[in-house]
VOBA-1610 file (N, C-alpha, C; in pm, whole numbers, padded with zeros to 5 digits, always signed):
BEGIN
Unk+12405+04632+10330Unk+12509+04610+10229Unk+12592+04736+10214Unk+12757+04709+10176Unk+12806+04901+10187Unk+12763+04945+10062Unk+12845+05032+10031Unk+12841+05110+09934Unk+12863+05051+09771Unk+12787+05075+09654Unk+12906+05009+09578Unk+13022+05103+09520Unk+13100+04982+09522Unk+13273+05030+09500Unk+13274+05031+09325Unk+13417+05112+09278Unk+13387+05133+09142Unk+13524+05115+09047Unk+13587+04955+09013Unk+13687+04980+08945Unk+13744+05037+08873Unk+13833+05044+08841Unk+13927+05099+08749Unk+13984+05086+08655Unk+13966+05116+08567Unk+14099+05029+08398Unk+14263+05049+08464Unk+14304+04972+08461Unk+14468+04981+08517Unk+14547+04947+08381Unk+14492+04847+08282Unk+14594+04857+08166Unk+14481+04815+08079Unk+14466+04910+07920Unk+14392+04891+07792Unk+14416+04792+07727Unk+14387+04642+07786Unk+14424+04525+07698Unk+14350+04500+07589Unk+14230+04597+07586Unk+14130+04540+07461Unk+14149+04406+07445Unk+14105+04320+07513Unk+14123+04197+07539Unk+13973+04162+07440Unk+14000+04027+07365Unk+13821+03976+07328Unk+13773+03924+07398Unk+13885+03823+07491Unk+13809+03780+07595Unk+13875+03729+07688Unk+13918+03828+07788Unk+14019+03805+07883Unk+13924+03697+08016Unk+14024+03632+08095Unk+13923+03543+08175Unk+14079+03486+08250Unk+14043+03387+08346Unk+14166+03297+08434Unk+14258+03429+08512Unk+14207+03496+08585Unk+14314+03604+08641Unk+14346+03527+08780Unk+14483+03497+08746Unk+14552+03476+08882Unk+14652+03534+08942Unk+14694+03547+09088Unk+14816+03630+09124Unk+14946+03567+09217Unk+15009+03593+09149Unk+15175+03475+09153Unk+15188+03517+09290Unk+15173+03474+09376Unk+15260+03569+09538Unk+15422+03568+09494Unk+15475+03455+09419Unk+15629+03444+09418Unk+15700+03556+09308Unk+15621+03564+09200Unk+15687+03674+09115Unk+15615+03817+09132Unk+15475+03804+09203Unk+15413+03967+09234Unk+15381+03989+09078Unk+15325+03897+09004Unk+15273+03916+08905Unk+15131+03855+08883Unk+15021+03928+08788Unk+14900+03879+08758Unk+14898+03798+08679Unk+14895+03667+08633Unk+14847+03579+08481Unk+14692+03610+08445Unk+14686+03607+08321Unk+14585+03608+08305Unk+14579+03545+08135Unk+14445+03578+08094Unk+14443+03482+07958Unk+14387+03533+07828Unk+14392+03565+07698Unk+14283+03622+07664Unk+14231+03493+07538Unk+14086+03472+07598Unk+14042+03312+07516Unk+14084+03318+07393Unk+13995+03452+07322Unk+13944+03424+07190Unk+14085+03521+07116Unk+14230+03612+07212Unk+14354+03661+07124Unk+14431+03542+07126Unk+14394+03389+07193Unk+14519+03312+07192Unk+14623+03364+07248Unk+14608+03370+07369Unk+14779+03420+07455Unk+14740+03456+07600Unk+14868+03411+07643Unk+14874+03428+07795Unk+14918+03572+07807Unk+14845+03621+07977Unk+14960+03697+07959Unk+15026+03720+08084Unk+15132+03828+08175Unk+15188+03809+08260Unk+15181+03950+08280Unk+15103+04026+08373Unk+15108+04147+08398Unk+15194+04214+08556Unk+15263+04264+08487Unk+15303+04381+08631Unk+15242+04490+08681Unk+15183+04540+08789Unk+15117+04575+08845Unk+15185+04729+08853Unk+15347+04725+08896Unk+15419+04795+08961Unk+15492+04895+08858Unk+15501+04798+08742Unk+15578+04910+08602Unk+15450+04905+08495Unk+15384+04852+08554Unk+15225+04891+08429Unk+15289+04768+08317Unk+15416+04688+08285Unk+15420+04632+08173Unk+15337+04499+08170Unk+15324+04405+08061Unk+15214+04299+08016Unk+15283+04236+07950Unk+15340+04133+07977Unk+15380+04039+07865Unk+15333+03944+07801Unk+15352+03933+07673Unk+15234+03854+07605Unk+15306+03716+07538Unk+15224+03636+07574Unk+15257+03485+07502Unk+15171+03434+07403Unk+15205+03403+07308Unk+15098+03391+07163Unk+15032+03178+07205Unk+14988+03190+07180Unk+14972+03007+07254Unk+14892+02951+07108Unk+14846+03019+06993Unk+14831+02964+06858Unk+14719+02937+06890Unk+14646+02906+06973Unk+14484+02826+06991Unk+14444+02917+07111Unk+14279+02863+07096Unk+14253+02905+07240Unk+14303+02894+07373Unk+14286+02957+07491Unk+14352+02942+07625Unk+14228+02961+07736Unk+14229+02874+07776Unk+14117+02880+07876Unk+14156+02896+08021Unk+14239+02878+08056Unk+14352+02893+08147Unk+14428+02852+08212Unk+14507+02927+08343Unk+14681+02941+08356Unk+14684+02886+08527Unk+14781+02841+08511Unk+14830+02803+08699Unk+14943+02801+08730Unk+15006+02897+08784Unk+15172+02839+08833Unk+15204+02737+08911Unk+15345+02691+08843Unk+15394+02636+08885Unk+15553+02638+08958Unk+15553+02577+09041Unk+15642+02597+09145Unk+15830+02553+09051Unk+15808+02562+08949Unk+15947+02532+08885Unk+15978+02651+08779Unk+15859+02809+08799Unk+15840+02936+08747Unk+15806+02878+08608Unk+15724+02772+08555Unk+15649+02783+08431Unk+15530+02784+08512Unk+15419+02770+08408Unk+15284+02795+08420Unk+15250+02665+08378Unk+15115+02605+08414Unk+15027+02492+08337Unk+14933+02600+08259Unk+14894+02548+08131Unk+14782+02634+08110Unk+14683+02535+08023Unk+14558+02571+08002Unk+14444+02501+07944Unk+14421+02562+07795Unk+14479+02443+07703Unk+14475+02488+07544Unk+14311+02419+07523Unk+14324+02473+07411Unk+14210+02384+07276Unk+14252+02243+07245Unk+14388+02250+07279Unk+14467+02096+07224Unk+14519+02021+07360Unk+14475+02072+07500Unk+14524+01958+07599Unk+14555+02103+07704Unk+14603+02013+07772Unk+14658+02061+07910Unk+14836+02073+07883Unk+14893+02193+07871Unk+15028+02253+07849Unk+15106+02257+07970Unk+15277+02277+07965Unk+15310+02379+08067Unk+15386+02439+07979Unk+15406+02552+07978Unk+15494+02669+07901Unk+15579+02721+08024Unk+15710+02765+07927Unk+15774+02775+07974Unk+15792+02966+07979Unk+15768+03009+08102Unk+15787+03170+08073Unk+15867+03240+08075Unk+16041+03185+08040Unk+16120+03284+07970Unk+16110+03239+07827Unk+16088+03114+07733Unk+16136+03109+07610Unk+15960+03120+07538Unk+15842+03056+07615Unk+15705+03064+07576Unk+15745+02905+07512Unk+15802+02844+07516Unk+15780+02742+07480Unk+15691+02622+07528Unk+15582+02580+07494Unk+15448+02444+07523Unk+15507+02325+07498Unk+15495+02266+07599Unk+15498+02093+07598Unk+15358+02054+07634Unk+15305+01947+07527Unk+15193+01897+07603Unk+15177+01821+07717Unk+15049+01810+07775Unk+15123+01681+07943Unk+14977+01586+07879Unk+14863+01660+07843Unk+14771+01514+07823Unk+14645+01642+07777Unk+14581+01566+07684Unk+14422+01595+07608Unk+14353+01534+07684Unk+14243+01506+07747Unk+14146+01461+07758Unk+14045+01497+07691Unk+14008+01575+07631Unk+13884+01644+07546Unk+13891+01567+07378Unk+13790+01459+07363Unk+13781+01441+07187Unk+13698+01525+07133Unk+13611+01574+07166Unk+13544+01679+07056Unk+13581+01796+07031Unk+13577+01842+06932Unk+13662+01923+06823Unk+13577+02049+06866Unk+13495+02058+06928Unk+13390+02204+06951Unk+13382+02226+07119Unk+13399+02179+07154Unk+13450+02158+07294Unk+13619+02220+07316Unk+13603+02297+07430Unk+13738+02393+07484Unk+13722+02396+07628Unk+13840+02419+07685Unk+13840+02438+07813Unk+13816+02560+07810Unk+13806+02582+07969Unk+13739+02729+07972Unk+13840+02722+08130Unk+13714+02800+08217Unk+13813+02884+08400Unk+13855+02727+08446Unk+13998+02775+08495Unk+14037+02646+08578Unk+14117+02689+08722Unk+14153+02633+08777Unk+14173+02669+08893Unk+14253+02567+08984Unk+14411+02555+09083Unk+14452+02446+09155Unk+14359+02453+09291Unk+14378+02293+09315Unk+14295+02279+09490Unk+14417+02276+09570Unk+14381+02323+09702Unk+14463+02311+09811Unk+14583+02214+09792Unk+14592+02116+09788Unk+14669+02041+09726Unk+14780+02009+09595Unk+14725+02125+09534Unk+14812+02130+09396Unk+14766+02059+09266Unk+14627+01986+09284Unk+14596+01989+09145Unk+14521+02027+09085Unk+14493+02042+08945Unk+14457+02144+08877Unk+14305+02104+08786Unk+14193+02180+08829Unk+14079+02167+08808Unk+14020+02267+08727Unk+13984+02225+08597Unk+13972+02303+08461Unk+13833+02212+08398Unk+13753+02304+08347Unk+13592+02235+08292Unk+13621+02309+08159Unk+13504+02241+08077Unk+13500+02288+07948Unk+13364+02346+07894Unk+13410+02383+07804Unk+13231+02488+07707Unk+13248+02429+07553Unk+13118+02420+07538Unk+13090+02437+07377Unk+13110+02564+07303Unk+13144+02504+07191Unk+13190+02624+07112Unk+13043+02639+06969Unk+12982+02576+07019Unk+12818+02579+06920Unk+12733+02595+07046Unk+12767+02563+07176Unk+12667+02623+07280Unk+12535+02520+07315Unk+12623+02418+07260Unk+12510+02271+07341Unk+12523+02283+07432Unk+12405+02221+07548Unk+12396+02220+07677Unk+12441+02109+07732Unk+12450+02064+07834Unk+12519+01935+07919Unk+12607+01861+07850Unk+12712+01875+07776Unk+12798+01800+07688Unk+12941+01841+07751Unk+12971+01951+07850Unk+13084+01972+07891Unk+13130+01881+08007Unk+13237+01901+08121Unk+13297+01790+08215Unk+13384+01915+08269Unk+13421+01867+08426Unk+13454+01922+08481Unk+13583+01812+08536Unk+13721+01907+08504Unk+13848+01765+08463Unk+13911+01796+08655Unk+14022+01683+08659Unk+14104+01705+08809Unk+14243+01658+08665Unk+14331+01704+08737Unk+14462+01689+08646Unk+14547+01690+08759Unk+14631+01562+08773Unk+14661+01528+08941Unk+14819+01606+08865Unk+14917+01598+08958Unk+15015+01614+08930Unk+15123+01478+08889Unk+15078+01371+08941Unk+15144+01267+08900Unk+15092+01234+08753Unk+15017+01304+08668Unk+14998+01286+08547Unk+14809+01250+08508Unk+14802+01175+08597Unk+14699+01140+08597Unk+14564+01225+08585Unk+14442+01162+08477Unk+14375+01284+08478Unk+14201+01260+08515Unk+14154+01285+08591Unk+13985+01192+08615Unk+13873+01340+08578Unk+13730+01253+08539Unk+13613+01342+08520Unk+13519+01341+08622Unk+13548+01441+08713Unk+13449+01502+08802Unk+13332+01524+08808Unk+13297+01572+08720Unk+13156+01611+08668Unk+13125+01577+08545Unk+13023+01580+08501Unk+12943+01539+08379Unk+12831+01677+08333Unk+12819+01688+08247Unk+12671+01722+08191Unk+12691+01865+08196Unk+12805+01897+08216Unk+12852+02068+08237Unk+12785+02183+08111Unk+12736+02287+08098Unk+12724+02371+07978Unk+12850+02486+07988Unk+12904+02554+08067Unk+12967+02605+08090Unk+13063+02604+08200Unk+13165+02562+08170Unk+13239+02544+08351Unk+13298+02658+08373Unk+13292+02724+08499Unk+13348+02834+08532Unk+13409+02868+08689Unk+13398+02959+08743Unk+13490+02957+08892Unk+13470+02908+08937Unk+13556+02833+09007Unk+13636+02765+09136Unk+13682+02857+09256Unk+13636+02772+09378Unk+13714+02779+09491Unk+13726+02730+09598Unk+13805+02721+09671Unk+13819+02582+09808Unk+13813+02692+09960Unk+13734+02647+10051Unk+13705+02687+10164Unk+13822+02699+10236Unk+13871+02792+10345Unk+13957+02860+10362Unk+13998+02717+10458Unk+13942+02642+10522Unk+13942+02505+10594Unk+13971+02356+10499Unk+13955+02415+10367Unk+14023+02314+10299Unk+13893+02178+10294Unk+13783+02195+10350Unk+13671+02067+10332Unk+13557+02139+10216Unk+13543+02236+10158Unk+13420+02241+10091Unk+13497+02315+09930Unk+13423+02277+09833Unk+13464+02323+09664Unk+13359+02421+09638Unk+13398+02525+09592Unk+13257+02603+09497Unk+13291+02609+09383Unk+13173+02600+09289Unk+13218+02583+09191Unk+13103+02638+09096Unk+13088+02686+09003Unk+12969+02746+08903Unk+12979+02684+08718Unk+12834+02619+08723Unk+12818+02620+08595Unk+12764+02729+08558Unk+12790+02832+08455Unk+12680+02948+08435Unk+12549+02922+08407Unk+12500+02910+08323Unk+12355+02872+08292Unk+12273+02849+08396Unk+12323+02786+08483Unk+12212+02711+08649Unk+12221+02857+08705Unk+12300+02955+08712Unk+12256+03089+08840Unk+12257+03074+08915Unk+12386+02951+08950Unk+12418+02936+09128Unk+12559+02899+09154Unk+12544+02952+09278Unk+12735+02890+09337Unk+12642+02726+09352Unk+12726+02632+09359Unk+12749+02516+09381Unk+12816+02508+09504Unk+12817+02451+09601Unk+12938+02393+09721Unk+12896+02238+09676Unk+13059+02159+09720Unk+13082+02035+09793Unk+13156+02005+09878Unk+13114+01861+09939Unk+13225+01846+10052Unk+13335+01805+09930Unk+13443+01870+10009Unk+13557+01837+09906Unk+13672+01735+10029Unk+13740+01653+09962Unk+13826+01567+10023Unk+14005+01595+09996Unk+14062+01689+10108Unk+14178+01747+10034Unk+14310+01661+09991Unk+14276+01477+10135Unk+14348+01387+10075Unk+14335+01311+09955Unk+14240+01331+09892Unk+14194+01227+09779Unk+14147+01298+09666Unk+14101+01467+09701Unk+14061+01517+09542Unk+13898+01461+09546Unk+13864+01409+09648Unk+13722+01369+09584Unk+13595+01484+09648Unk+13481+01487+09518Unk+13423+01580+09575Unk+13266+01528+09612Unk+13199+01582+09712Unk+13041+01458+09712Unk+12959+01597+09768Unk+12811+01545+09794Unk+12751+01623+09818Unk+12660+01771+09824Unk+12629+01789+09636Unk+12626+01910+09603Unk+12535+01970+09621Unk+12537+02104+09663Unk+12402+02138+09705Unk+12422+02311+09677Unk+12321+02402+09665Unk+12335+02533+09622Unk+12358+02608+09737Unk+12476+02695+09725Unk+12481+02796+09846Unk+12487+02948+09790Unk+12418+03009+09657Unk+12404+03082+09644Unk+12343+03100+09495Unk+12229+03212+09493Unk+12176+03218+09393Unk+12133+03337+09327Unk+12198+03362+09199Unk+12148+03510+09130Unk+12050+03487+09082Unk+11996+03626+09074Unk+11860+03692+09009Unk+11854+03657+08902Unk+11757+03607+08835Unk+11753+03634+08687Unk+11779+03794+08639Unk+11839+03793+08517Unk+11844+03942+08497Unk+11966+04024+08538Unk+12064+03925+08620Unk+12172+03995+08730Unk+12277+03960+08657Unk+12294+03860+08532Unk+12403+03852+08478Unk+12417+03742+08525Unk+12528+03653+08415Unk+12567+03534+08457Unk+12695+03507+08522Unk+12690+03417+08652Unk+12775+03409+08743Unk+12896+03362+08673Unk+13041+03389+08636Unk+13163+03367+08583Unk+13277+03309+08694Unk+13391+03409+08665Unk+13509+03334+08786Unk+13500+03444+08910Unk+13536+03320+09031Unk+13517+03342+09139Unk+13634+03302+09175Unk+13666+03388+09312Unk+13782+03397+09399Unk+13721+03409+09576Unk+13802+03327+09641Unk+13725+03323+09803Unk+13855+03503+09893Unk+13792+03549+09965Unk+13888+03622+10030Unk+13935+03579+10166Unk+13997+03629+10237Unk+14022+03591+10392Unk+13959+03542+10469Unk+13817+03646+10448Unk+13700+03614+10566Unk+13609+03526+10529Unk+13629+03431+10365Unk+13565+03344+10369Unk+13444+03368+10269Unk+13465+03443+10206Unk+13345+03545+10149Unk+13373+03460+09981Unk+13271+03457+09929Unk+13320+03453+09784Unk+13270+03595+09646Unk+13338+03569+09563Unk+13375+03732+09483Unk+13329+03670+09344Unk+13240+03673+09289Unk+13155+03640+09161Unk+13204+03743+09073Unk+13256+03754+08921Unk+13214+03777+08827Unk+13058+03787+08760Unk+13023+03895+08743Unk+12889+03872+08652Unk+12892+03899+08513Unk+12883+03830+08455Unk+12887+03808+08315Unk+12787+03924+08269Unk+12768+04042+08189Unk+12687+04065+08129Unk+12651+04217+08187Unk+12635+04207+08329Unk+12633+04248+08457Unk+12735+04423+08417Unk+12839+04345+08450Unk+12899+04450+08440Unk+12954+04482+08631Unk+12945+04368+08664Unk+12987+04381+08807Unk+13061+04256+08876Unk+13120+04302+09019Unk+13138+04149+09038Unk+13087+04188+09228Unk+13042+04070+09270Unk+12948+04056+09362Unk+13031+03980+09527Unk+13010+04045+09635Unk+13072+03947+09727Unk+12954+03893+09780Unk+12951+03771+09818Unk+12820+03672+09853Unk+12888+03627+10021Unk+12826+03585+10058Unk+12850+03509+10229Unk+12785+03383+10159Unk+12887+03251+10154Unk+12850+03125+10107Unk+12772+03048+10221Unk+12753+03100+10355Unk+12712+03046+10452Unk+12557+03085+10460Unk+12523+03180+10391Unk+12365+03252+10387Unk+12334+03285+10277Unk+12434+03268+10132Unk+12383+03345+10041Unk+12388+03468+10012Unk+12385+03570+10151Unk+12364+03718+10125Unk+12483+03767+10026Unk+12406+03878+09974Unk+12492+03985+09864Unk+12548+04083+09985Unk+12668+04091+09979Unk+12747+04166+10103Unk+12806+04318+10000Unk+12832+04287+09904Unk+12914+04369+09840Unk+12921+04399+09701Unk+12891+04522+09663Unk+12889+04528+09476Unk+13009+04628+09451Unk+13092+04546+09310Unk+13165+04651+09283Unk+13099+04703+09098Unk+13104+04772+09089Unk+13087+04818+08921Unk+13184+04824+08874Unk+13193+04770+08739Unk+13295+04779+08608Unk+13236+04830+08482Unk+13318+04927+08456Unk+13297+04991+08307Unk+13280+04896+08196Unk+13251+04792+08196Unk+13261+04646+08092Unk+13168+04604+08153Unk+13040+04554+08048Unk+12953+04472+08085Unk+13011+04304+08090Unk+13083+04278+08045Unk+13139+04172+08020Unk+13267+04123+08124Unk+13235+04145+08250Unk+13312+04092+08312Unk+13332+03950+08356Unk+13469+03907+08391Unk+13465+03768+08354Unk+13545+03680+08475Unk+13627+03740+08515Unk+13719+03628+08656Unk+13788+03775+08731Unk+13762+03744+08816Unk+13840+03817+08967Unk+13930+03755+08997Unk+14058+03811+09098Unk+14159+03778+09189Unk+14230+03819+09276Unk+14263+03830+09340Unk+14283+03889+09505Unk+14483+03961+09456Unk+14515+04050+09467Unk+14715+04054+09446Unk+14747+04159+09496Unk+14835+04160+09455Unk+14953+04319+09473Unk+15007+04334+09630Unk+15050+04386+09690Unk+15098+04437+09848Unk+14987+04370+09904Unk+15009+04269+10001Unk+14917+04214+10100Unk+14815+04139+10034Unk+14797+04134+09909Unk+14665+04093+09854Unk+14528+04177+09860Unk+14581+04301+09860Unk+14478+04393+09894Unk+14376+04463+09752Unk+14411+04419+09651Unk+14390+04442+09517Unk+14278+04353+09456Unk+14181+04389+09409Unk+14159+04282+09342Unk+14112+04321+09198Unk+14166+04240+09108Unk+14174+04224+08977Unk+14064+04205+08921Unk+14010+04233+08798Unk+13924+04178+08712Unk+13976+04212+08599Unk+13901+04091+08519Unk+13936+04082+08362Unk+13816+04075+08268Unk+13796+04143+08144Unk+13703+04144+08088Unk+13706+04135+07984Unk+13568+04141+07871Unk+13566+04098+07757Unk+13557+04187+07638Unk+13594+04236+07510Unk+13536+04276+07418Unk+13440+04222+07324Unk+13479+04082+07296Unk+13416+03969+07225Unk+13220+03944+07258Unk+13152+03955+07129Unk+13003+03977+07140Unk+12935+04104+07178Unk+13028+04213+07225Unk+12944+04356+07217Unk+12941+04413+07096Unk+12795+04433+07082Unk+12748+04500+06949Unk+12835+04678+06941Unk+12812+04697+06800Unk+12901+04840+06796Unk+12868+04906+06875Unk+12752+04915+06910Unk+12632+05033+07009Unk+12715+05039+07161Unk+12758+04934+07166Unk+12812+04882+07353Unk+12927+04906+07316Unk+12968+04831+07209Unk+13131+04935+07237Unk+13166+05044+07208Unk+13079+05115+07169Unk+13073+05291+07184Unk+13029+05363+07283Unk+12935+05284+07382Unk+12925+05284+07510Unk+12978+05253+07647Unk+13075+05156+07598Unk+13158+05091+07670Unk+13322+05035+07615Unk+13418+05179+07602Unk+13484+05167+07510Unk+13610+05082+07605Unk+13608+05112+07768Unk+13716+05010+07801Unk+13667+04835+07835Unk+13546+04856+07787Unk+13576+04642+07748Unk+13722+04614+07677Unk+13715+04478+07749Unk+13835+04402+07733Unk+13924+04469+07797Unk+13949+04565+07904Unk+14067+04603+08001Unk+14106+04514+08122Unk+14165+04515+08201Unk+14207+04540+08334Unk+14096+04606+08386Unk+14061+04568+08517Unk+14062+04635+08605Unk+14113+04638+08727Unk+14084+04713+08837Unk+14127+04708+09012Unk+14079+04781+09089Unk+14024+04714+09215Unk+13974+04813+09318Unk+14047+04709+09445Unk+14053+04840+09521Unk+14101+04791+09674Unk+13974+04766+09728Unk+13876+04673+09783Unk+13732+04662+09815Unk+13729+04668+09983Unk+13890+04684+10053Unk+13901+04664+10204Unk+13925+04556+10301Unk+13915+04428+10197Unk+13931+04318+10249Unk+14071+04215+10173Unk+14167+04157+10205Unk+14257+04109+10159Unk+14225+03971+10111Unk+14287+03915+09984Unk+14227+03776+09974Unk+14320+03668+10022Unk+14348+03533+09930Unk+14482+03452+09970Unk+14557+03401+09858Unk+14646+03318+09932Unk+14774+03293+09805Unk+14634+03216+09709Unk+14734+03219+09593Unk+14653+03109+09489Unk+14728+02985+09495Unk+14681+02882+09476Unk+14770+02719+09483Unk+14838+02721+09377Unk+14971+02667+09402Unk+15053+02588+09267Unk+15020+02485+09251Unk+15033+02428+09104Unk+15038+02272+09013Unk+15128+02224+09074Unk+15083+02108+09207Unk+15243+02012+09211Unk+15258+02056+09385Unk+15185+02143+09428Unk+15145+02173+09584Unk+15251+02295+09636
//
C-alpha cells in the first residue's frame, strides 16, 4: 500500500455538516452542501471564493444540470434552483415522513438522479433509495435503507456501488444503463469495525473507488475487484463525509466535512472540522453526470 497522503484545509467553511461534493467540468466549480447550515454552496477553487445559497431546510444534495441550474435534494422534495437568482422550484416529494430526509445523491451514466434517505431519530431500515428519471418520473430502488450514502457507476457503465453506512460495506450491482434497473447485490468491499463509517464515494480513472470514513478521519482507495485498501489519505476532521475528483485535469480531490456532533474536547482538537479539504493523491478521476444526460 503507498504512503499515506495528507489533506489540506483549502477554505474554513466551518461547515456542520458539509456532504454531496461535486465538480462541474463546465463551470470548473465544486458544489457542495452543508446538511444541517441549509445551503448550497458553489466553490471556486482558483479565486478561493464560495458562494452561498440559503435553501431554508435541509439539503442533502446537488447535481448539475445541463441548463447551468442545479437539482438538489431538500427536506421538502427534489428542487432545481436556479444559480444566478437561488431561486427553488419544486419537481416532486416522494418522502411522507416528516423525520425522514434525503441525504448523498448522485446522477447515473445516463442522467438520472439517484438520492436515498436517513432518519432524523435514527430508526433502522425505514429509509429508500429513490431514481428521479428526468422525464419526471420517480421509482423506489431500494427498501429498508438506514442510511443512504455514496454512489457510483463503473467506468463500463454495467455495475452501481453504492453504501448503506451501518452494513460496513461497498455494495455493487449489475446496473442496466438502458433502463436504470439495478439486480444482483452482492459485497465488494468491507471495513473494519472500528475504521469508521463508510460515507460518499467517488470512482477514479483506473476504476478504483475513494470512500469517505465517517468518524475515521480519512478517506480510503479500495480496488472494487478484490476489496484491497490501495490507498489512505488523512484529514484533520474526524468527520469526514463525501469526496470528488476536480480542478485542472481532475487531478484534485476534494473532501468535505463535518462540525456537527463533535464534543467541545474534539473541537479543540480538531479545530478545522467542517472545512474543505484537497490533496492531489496522483491519480485523476472523471466528469460527474448531469440531470437530463
Amino acid at each position: 500500500m503507498a504512503p499515506a497522503l495528507h489533506a489540506k484545509s483549502i477554505l474554513a467553511a466551518q461547515a456542520a455538516l458539509g456532504e454531496s461534493a461535486l465538480w462541474n467540468p463546465e463551470t470548473a466549480r465544486l458544489c457542495w452542501v452543508d446538511i444541517e447550515g441549509r445551503a448550497l454552496h458553489v466553490f471556486d477553487p482558483a479565486t478561493g471564493q464560495d458562494r452561498h445559497y440559503p435553501t431554508g431546510e435541509r439539503i442533502g444534495a446537488v447535481v448539475p444540470m445541463r441548463n447551468g441550474h442545479a437539482l438538489v435534494a431538500l427536506q421538502t422534495g427534489i428542487h432545481e434552483i436556479d444559480l444566478n437568482t437561488g431561486r427553488l422550484t419544486r419537481c416532486v416529494d416522494p418522502v411522507t415522513d416528516e423525520y425522514l430526509r434525503f441525504n448523498d445523491g448522485k446522477c447515473d451514466p445516463a442522467g438520472r438522479f439517484w438520492v436515498g434517505t436517513f432518519d432524523l431519530r435514527r430508526r433502522a431500515h425505514i429509509g429508500m433509495l429513490y431514481r428521479h428519471d428526468p422525464d419526471g418520473r420517480t421509482h423506489v430502488m431500494l427498501r429498508r435503507i438506514t442510511n443512504s450514502n455514496g454512489l457510483a457507476w463503473s467506468l463500463d457503465k454495467t455495475t452501481m456501488y453504492y453504501i448503506d453506512t451501518p452494513t460496513l460495506v461497498v455494495q455493487a450491482f449489475d446496473y442496466d444503463d438502458a433502463t436504470g434497473n439495478i439486480a444482483n447485490p452482492r459485497v465488494v468491499i468491507r471495513i473494519p469495525q472500528g475504521s469508521g463509517g463508510p460515507d460518499g464515494m467517488t470512482i477514479d480513472a483506473e476504476g478504483k473507488l475513494w470512500v469517505a470514513l465517517w468518524g475515521a478521519g480519512r478517506v480510503h482507495r479500495y480496488d472494487p475487484a478484490t476489496g484491497a485498501l490501495l490507498q489512505v489519505v488523512s484529514v484533520a476532521a474526524p468527520f469526514t463525509s463525501s469526496c470528488a475528483f476536480g480542478g485542472p485535469g481532475l487531478k484534485t480531490l476534494f473532501i468535505t466535512t463535518a462540525r456537527s456532533g463533535l464534543m467541545p474536547q474534539q473541537l479543540q482538537e480538531y479545530p478545522l472540522s467542517g472545512n474543505l479539504f484537497a490533496v492531489e493523491p496522483g491519480v485523476a478521476g472523471v466528469p460527474a453526470f448531469f440531470f437530463g444526460g
